[in-house]
Every structure is written in structure tokens, then in C-alpha cells.
C-alpha positions in Angstrom: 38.9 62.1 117.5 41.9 60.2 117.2 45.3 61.9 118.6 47.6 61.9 115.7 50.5 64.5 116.8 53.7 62.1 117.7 55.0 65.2 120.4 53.3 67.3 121.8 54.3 71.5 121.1 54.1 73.6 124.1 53.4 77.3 123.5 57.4 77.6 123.0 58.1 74.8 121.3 59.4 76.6 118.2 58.5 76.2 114.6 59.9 77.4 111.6 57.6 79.8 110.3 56.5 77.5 107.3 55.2 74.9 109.0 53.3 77.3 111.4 51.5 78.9 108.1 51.1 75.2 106.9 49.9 74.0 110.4 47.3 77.0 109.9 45.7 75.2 107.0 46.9 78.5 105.1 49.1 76.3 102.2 51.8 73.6 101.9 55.3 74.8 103.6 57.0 75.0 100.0 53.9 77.7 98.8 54.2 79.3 102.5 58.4 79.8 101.6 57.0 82.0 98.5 54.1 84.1 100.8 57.3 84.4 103.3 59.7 86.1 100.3 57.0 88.0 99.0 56.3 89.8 101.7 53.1 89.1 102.8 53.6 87.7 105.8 53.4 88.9 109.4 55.1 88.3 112.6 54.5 90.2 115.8 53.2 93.3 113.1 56.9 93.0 111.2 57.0 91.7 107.8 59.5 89.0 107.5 61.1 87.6 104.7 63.6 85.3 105.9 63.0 82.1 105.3 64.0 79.4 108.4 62.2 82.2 110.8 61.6 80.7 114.0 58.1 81.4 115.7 56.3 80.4 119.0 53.1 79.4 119.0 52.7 82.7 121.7 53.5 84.8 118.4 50.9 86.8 116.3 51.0 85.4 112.8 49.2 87.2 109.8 49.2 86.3 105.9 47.7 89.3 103.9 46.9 90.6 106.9 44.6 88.0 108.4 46.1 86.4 111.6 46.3 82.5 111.7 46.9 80.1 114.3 48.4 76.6 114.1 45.5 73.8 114.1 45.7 69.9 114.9 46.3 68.0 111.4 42.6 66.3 110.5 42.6 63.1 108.5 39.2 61.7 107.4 37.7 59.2 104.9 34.1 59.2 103.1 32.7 56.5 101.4 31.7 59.0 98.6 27.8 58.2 97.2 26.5 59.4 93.7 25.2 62.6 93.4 27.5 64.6 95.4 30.1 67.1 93.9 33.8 67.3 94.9 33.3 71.3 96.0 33.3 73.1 98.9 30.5 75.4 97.4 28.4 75.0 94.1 26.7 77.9 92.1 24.2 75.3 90.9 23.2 73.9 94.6 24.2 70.7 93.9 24.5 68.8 97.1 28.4 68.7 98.6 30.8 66.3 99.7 31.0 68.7 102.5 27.4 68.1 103.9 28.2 64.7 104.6 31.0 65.1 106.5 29.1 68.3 108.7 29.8 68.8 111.8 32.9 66.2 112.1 35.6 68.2 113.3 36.1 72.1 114.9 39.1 72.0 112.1 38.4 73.6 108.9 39.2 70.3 106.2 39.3 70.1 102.7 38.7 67.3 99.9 42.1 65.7 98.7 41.7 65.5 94.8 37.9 65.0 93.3 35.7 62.4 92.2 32.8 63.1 89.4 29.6 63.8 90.7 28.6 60.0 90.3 31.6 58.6 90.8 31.4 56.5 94.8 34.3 55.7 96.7 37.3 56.7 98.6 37.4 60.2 99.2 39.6 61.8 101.8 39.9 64.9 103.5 42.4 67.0 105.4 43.8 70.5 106.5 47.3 69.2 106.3 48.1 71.6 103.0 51.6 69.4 102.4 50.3 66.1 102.1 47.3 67.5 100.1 50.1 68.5 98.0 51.5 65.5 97.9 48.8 63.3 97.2 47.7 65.1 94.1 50.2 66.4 92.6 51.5 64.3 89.2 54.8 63.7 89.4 53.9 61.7 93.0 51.5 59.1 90.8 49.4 57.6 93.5 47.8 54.6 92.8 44.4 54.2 92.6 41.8 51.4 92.1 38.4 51.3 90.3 35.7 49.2 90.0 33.8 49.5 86.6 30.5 48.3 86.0 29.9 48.5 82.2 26.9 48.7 79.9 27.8 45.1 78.1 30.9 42.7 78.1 34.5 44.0 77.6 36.2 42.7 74.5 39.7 40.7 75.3 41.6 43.3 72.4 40.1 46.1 74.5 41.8 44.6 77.4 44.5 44.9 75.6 44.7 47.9 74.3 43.9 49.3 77.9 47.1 47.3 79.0 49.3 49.1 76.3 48.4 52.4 76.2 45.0 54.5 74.4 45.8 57.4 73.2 43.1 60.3 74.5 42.8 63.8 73.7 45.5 65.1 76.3 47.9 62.2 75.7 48.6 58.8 75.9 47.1 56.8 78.9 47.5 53.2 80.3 46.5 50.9 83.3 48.8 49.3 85.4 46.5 46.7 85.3 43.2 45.0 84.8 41.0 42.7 85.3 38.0 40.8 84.5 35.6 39.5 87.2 35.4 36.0 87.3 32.0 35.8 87.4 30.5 38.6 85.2 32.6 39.6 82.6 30.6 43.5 82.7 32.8 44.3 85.3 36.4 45.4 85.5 38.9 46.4 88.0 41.5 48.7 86.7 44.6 50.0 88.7 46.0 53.3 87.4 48.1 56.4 88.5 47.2 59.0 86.4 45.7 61.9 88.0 44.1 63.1 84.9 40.6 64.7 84.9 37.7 61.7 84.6 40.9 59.4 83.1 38.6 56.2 83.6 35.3 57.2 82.1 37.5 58.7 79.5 39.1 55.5 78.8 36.2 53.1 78.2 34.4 56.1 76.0 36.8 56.1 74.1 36.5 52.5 73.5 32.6 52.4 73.2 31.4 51.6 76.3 28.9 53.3 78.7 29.9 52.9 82.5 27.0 51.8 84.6 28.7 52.7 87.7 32.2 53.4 88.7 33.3 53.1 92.1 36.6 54.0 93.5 37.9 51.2 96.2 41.7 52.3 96.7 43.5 55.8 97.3 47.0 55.8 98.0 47.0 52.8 100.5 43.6 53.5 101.6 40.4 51.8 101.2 36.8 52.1 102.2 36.1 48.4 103.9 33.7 48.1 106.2 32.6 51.9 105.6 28.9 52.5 104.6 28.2 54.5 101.7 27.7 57.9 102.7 29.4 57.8 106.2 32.9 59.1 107.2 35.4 58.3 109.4 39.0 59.2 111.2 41.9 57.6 109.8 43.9 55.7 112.4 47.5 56.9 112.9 48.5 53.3 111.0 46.7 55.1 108.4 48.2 58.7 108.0 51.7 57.0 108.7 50.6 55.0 105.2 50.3 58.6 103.0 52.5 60.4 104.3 55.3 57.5 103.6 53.6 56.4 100.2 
């Protein structure tokens, strides 16, 4: 597994008490600031409020009661296949992202964002709850990249109208660009940032077509080359440097 800490913490290296709950996998160190103010967390069997609390990593440290210790950040990517749900758990027994990347790490990871249950491509993973945070939430507008595989040829106007903006049923959407391939006019790349639920499929529905298969081949600065469908990897440090400056 690669070794992505830059200096290593001794068990007195201190941490504000924020990044030791985030560190924990527990919740990004903004959401940890409102479990610290709210009382429910823990240090040495005080409740402490304070926020800027120094801890060691020799210190007992409980939210709602259930102690948590500071893990090594985990950073992996799947070349998500069809099939699979974005879930840690499904009521219907669907088959998991999760079982394909069993057995990877000790640390206890979690899917960044989600991709339809047919939907391939770059998915990642981490415990690191504040560039979770970061990646999906809205206002950060990571770019993404899709390739579309449609039921017949794309009309130029639809092009178009993709370009400018199609208004859908939670508001108006556009690409920050598209294109045709060369060779098979069927298939379409589209950039976008929107995080909106199934924004893609949405799109070309909207303008008649059925997509054939939809494949996502950029996240954020990430891509799946060279990665088989279905198998997993570490990102390299180069990698996590990439997301966490994007």
C-alpha cells in the first residue's frame, strides 16, 4: 500500500481535535467542529466543547460514546463495471461496489459520490471524510468526463442545444463541452460539472435518445487508463496531491 502521510505523527504529535475525529473516518473536520459544540464528544471521559482542543494520539477519544482512533488516509480507484450499485449495503441484494474492492485495505473506505448501477468508470474511494466533502459537494464543481454510446446518431441542433443549456426538471443544465467521435457519429464525449443526480442520461432523454452505454473516463483529475474493468487500485501520492489541490 502506498505511504501517503508527508510526516510521520508520533503518539504525541498533537492534533487539534477535529482532525483526530476526521482522521477517525468519523466526518469532515468542519462537521466534527459541530459534534465538538454539541457536546457529544469525549476526551479522556470529559466532554469538551472547545473547539482548537489539542489531543494526543495516547488520548481516549469517544463521539456518542463510541471510542475512535485516528486511521491512515486510504485512496483507491475502481474501474466501475455495469451491474454494480454505488452502496455500501442494498435491501434488494444487488451486487456492491464494495465487493469488488474486498479485502483491499484494514481501513474502513467509502465510495466518493455514485455512479448508476450501469454506469462504468472512474469510481473512487476513501476514508478521508474532508476531501469526500470536497469532491462532492456543488459549490466545488468537479469536472467530469463521459463517454456516451447512443441508440442512433446525434443531431448537430442537439449539439447545440447541449452546448447552451436544456432546461430539466430541477433546472437548467449545460456541458462544458462536447464532442462527436470522428469516426462514429453514435458516440459523444461530454465534459460537465454538475453533480446532479443521473445529469447525463437525463440530458440525452430529454432529447430522445436511449444511451447504449455510458462510461465515465475522468473524475476530478483522475482517470482509469490502463485499469481493467472491475479491478482497483491505490492512487499514487501524484495522485491524492491532484484532488486535494483541484
Amino acid at each position: 500500500m502506498p505511504d501517503y502521510s508527508q510526516t510521520p505523527e508520533s503518539e504525541t504529535t498533537e492534533l487539534r481535535l477535529n482532525r483526530y475525529i476526521a482522521k477517525g473516518g468519523v466526518c469532515s473536520r468542519r462537521d466534527a467542529d459541530i459534534l465538538i459544540q454539541a457536546g457529544r464528544v469525549k476526551v479522556n471521559g470529559e466532554v469538551v466543547q472547545q473547539v482548537g482542543t489539542k489531543v494526543q494520539r495516547t488520548d481516549k477519544v469517544e463521539v456518542d460514546d463510541i471510542q475512535i482512533t485516528p486511521e491512515r488516509k486510504v485512496y483507491l480507484l475502481l474501474n466501475k463495471p455495469k451491474d454494480y450499485v454505488t452502496t455500501l449495503d442494498d435491501p434488494m441484494e444487488r451486487k456492491t461496489v464494495m465487493r469488488l474492492i474486498d479485502g483491499a485495505c484494514e481501513e474502513r473506505v467509502y465510495p466518493i459520490g455514485r455512479l448508476d448501477r450501469q454506469t462504468t468508470g472512474v469510481l473512487l474511494f476513501t476514508n478521508d471524510g474532508d476531501l469526500a466533502k470536497k469532491l462532492t459537494h456543488p459549490s466545488y464543481n468537479q469536472k467530469k468526463i463521459y463517454h456516451v454510446f447512443l441508440d442512433r446518431a446525434i443531431r448537430t441542433e442537439d449539439i447545440e442545444t447541449i452546448r447552451t443549456g436544456i432546461e430539466l426538471e430541477d433546472g437548467l443544465i449545460k456541458a462544458d463541452d462536447i464532442q462527436v467521435a470522428s469516426d462514429d457519429n453514435k458516440q459523444v464525449g461530454i465534459e460537465i460539472h454538475s453533480g446532479k443526480n443521473r445529469v447525463v442520461r437525463r440530458i440525452f432523454e430529454r432529447l430522445g435518445y436511449n444511451i447504449l452505454r455510458l462510461d465515465r473516463v475522468y473524475f476530478a483529475g483522475i482517470t482509469k487508463k490502463n485499469l481493467p474493468r472491475g479491478r482497483w487500485r491505490f492512487l499514487t501520492r501524484e495522485e491524492v496531491d491532484i484532488l486535494k489541490i483541484y
